[in-house]
N, C-alpha and C positions, 0 to 999 in steps of 0.2 A: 463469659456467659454467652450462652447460644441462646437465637432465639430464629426459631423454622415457621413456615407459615404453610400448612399442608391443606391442600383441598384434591377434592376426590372429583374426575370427571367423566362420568360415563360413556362408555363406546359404543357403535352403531350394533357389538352384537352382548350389550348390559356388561362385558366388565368393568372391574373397576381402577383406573389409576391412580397411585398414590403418587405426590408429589411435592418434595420438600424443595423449596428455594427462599438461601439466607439473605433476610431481609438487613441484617444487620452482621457489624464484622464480628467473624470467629475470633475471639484475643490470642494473639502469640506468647508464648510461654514468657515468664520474666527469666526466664535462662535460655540461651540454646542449645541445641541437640547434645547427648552428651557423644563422647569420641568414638566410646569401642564397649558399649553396651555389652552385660556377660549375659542378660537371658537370651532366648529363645524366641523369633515370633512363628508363630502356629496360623497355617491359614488352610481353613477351612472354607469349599466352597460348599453349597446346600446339595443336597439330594438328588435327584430327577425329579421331573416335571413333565405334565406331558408336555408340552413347548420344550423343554430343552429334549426331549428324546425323540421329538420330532426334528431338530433343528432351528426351531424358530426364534427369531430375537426375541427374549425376555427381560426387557425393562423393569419399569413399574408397575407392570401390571402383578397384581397381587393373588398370584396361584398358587393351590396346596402342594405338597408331594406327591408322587405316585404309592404306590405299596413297596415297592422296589425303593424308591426315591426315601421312603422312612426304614428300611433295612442299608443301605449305603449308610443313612447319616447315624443309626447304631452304629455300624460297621466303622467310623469315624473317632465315633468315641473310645469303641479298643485300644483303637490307635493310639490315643491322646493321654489315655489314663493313666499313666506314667508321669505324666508334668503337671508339677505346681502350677497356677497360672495367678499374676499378681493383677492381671486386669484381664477382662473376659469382655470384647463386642460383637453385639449383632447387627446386621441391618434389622430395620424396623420390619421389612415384606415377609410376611407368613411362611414362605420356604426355606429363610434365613433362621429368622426365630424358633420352628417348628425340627428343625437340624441342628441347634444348640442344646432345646431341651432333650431330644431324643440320645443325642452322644453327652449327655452328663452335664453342661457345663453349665452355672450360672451366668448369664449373659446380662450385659446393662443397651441399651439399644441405642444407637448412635446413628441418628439419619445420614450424616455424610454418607455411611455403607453403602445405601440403597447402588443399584444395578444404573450402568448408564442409560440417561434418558434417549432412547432411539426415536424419538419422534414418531416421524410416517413410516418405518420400515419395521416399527415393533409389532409382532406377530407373524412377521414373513423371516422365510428364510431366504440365507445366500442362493441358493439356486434362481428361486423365485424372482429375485431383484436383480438378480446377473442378465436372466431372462428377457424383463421389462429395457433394462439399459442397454443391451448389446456391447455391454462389456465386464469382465473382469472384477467388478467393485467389493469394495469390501470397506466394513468401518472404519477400520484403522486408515485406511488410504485414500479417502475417497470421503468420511464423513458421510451424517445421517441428514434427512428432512426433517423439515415442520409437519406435525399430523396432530393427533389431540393432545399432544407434549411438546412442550416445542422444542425436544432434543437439546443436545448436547454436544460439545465438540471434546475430540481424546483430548482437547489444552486442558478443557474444564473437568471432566472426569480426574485426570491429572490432580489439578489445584485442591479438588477434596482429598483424593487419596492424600497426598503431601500434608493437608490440614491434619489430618488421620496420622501421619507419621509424627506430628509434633507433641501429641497426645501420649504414641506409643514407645518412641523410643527413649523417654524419660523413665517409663513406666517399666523397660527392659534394662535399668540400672539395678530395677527391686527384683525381676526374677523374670519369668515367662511369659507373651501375651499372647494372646488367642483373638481372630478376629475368623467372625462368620459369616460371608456375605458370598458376592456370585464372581461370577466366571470372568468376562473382562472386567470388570472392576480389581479384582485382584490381579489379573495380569498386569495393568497399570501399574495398582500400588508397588508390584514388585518393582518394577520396571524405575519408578521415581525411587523406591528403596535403595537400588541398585544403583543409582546416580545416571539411569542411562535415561536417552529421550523418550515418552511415551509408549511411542510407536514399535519400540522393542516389546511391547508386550501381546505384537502379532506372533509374534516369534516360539512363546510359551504357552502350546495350549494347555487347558484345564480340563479336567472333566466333573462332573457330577459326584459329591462323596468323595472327592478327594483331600489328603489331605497333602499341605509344603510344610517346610521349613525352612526357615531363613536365621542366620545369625551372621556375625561377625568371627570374620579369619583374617588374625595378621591386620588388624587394626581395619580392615576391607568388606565392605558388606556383600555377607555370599548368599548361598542357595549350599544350604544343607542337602536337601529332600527334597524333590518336587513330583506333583501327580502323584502323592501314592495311593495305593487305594484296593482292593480287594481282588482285583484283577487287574492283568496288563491289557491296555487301552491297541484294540484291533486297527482302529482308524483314529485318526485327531478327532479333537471334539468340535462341534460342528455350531454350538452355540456357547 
């Protein structure tokens, strides 16, 4: 049984952050993982945003789609419409949830999802912070600040995603699952899917309305599909 304790704290320009932290422990399966799962996992990242089309770190702050950002996550659901799915999640944040209804899927909402807590760097972008530090930084390498969240380290983004896996790949013995959430948070997940250290998941960017696929090859957890999406991606994604 899960049990989340969310409060909402306003920022200096009224938005609003959402904020799930388990106050009690997630219970582990009375089985583990099974070997060589035959479905399918589907990972959906959300729409655009103005933050993410500007590049800006999007944590928990709780923003809609663009016009573009709700044709992408249709654009998602073409995709997808093909697969059974035996479990369907979303993050709880309104871009998350707002891109599972628009691409078909019944979702059940699963606070682990939510987007890494960035701290003090959420609403800025990499330029912008590269700028202030005089060097090089980047989340994955370097780690977030305290700001109105008190952030996250990729260990602990990690340790959900991985909670998240215990859920799923039981769920991938019955058929396909589908999870909808954001951009490094899924790069993680892959990344712990993948048996590799988090930080491989600088490696893989994501874009906006994309969709992956991951399964099993050869007893070996692979990468089907990754980034797909309506268009091939000019530049890496920049959030």
């Amino acid at each position: 049984m899960r049990a989340f304790v969310y409060r909402r704290t306003p920022t200096e320009t009224g938005a609003e952050y959402y904020c799930c932290r388990m106050f009690t422990n997630d219970p582990l399966p009375d089985r583990p993982a099974p070997d060589n799962p035959s479905g399918k996992l589907i990972l959906l990242r959300h729409g655009e945003t103005e933050w993410s089309k500007n590049g800006k770190h999007t944590g928990l702050t709780d923003i809609p789609l663009t016009a573009r950002g709700e044709e992408l996550a249709r654009g998602a659901g073409r995709l997808v419409a093909g697969y059974d799915f035996s479990l369907v999640l979303t993050s709880p944040l309104q871009r998350a949830r707002r891109t599972a209804e628009l691409a078909g899927l019944d979702a059940e909402v699963d606070p682990l999802l939510v987007e890494w807590d960035y701290g003090g760097y959420e609403g800025r972008t990499t330029r912008d912070i590269r700028s202030e530090l005089g060097y090089n930084w980047s989340a994955f390498t370097h780690g977030v600040i305290r700001g109105h969240t008190p952030g996250e380290t990729v260990e602990e983004v990690a340790a959900r995603a991985s909670r998240v896996l215990t859920r799923v790949l039981p769920a991938m013995e019955k058929g396909n699952v589908a999870l909808i959430a954001h951009g490094h948070f899924l790069r993680i997940l892959t990344a712990v899917y993948l048996r590799m250290a988090p930080r491989f998941g600088a490696q893989i960017t994501l874009d906006a309305g994309s969709v992956s696929v991951l399964s099993f090859y050869r007893e070996q957890p692979a990468i089907v599909s990754w980034n797909y999406g309506a268009e091939l991606p000019v530049v890496p994604s920049e959030s």
